[in-house]
C-alpha positions in Angstrom: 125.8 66.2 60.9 124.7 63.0 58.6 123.0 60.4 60.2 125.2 56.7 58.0 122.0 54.8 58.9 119.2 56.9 57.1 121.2 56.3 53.7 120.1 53.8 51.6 123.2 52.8 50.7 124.2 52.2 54.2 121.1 49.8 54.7 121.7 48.1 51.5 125.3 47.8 52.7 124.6 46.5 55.8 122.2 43.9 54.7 124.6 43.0 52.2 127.0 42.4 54.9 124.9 40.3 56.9 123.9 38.2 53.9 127.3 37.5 53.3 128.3 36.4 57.0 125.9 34.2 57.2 126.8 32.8 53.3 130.2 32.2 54.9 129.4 30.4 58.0 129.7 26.8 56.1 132.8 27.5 54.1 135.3 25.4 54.9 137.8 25.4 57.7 140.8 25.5 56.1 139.3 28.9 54.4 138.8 30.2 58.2 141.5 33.1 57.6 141.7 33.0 54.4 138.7 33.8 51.8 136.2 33.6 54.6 138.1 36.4 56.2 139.0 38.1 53.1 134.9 38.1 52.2 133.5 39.1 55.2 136.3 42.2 55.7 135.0 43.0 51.6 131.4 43.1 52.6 131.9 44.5 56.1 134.2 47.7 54.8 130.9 48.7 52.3 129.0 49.9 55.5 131.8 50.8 57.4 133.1 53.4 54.9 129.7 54.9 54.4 129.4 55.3 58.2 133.3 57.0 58.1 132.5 59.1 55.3 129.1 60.5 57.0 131.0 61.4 59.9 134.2 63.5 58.1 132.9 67.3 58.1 133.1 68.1 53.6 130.6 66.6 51.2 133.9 65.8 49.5 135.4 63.3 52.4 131.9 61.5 52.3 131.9 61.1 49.0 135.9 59.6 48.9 134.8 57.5 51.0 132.1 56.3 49.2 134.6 55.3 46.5 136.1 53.6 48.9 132.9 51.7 49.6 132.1 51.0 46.0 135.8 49.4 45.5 135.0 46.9 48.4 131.8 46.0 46.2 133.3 45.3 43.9 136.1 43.0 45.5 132.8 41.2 47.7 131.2 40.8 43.9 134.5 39.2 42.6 135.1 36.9 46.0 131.7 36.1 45.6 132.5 35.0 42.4 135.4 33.3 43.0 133.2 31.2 45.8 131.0 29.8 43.7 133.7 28.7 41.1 135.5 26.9 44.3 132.2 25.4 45.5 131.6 27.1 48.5 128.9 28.8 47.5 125.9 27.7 45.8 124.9 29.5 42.0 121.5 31.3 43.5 123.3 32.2 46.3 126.4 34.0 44.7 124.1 35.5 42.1 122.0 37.0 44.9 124.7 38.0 46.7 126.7 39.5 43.9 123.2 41.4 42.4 123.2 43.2 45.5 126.6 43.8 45.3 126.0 45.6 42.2 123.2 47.0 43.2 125.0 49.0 46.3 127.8 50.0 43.8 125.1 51.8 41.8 123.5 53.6 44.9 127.2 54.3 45.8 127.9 56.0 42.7 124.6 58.0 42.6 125.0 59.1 45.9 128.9 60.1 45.4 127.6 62.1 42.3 124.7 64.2 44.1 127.1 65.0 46.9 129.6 66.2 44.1 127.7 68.2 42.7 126.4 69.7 45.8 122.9 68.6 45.6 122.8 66.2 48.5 
């Protein structure tokens, strides 16, 4: 049995996620269900797949899942983007936010790979 929270990629996913609900708390109201929701479920669903993916029973699953994860990076890197072009987010903040986006996705992939290749 895997243990989500040990992986790095979890932590960096779930820090990520925080960072990015707290980023959205001053976005506007009229963006209550729209990219604030849309932004947070991005962010949130990086963690959340890792966690699925440790708990499915083939190295395979986990890694699909981790796909999964690394496409809601990138969405949370592009709504990030899209943010800061709307003025809801400020430039170091959507830059930070986004870096660790990227940096996740990169983890993500390395991890995926290992467990591929049955090294993990």
């Amino acid at each position: 049995m895997r243990r989500f929270n040990q992986y790095l990629a979890f932590q960096r996913a779930h820090r990520l996620a925080l960072d990015v609900y707290e980023a959205t708390d001053d976005f506007p109201r009229t963006e209550q269900f729209g990219l604030t929701s849309q932004l947070r479920r991005a962010a949130l669903s990086i963690p959340t797949n890792i966690a699925e993916g440790a708990g499915r029973t083939t190295q395979a699953d986990f890694a699909r899942f981790l796909g999964i994860a690394c496409g809601s990076a990138s969405e949370t890197e592009y709504l990030l983007l899209f943010s800061r072009d709307r003025g809801y987010l400020a430039d170091e903040v959507s830059t930070r936010l986004a870096d660790d986006a990227i940096r996740v996705r990169q983890i993500l992939y390395r991890l995926a790979e290992r467990l591929r290749s049955g090294t993990d």
